[in-house]
C-alpha positions in Angstrom: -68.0 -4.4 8.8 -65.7 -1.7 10.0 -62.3 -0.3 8.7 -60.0 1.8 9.6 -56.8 3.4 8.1 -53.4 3.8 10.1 -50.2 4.6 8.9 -46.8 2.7 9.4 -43.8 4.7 9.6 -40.5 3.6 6.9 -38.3 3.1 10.4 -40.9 0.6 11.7 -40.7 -1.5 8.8 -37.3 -2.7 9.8 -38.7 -5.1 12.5 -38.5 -8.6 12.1 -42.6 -9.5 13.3 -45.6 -7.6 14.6 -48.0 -8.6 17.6 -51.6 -8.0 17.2 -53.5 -7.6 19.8 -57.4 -6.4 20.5 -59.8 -5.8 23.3 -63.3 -7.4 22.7 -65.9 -8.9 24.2 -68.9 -11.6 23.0 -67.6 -13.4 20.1 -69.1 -16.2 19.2 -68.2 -17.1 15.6 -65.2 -16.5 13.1 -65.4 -12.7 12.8 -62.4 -11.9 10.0 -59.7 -9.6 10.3 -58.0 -8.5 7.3 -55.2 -6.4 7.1 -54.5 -5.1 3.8 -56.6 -6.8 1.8 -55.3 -10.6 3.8 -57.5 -12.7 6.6 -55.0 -11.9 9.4 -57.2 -14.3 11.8 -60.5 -14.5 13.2 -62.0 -12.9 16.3 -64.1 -15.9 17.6 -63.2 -16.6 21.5 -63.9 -14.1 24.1 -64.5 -14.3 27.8 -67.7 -16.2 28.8 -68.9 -13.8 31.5 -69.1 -10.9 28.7 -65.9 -9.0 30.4 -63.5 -7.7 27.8 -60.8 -10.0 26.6 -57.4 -9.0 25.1 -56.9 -11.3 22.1 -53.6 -11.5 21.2 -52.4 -13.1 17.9 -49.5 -14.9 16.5 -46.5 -12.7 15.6 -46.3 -12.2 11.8 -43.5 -11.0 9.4 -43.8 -7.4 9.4 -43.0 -7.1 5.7 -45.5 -9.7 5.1 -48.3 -8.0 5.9 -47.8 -4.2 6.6 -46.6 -1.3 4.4 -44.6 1.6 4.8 -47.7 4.3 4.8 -51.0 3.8 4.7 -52.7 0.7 5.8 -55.7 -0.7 6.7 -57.9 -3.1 8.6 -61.2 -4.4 8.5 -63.0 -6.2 10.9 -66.3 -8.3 9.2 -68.8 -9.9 11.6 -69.7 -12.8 10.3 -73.7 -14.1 9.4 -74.4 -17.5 11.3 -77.3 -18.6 12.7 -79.4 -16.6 11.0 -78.0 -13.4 12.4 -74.8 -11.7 12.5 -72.5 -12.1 15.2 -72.9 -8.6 17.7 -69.3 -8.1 19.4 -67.8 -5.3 20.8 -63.7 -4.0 20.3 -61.5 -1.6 21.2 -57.5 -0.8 21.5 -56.1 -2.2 18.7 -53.0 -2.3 19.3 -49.4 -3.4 17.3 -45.9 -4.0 19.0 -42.8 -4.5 16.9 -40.3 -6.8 17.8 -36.5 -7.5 16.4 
C-alpha cells in the first residue's frame, strides 16, 4: 500500500470534473485506487513490453470526490496468485476541466 496527502485549493473546487492520470508500468491485476476513502478505479493494464504507460481515467465530478484542503490517495496492490502484484508508478497527475 502506499498513500500520499495533497492539498486542493478552495478556487479549484469550482471545476465541473477532474482527470486522473498515472505513469506505471507491470500491472497485472486490479491494484485499487482510492481517493478519500472511495475505489476511484483499478490500476490493472499496463504496456506489455514493461515500458511505462500513462493510465488515464474517466473524468469524475470534482465535488464528488475531492475536498477543499487535504486529501488523499492510496494505492493497494492487490494479493493474487499467491503473491502480490509488483508494479511500478510515478506522476500522478490531476487536470481540472469546466
Amino acid at each position: 500500500t502506499h498513500t500520499t496527502f495533497f492539498d486542493i485549493p478552495l478556487e479549484l473546487m469550482s471545476y465541473q470534473s477532474v482527470t486522473l492520470s498515472i505513469l506505471a508500468k507491470g500491472l497485472q491485476v486490479e491494484n485499487e485506487l482510492i481517493i478519500n476513502d472511495t475505489l476511484v478505479a483499478y490500476l490493472d493494464s499496463s504496456a506489455e513490453t514493461g515500458a511505462f504507460t500513462r493510465v488515464i481515467f474517466e473524468p469524475f465530478e470534482t465535488q464528488a470526490l475531492l475536498r477543499s484542503g487535504r486529501n488523499t490517495l492510496r494505492i493497494n496492490s492487490v494479493f493474487a496468485g499467491g503473491t502480490y502484484d509488483d508494479f511500478e508508478f510515478t506522476n500522478i497527475m490531476f487536470e481540472v476541466e469546466n
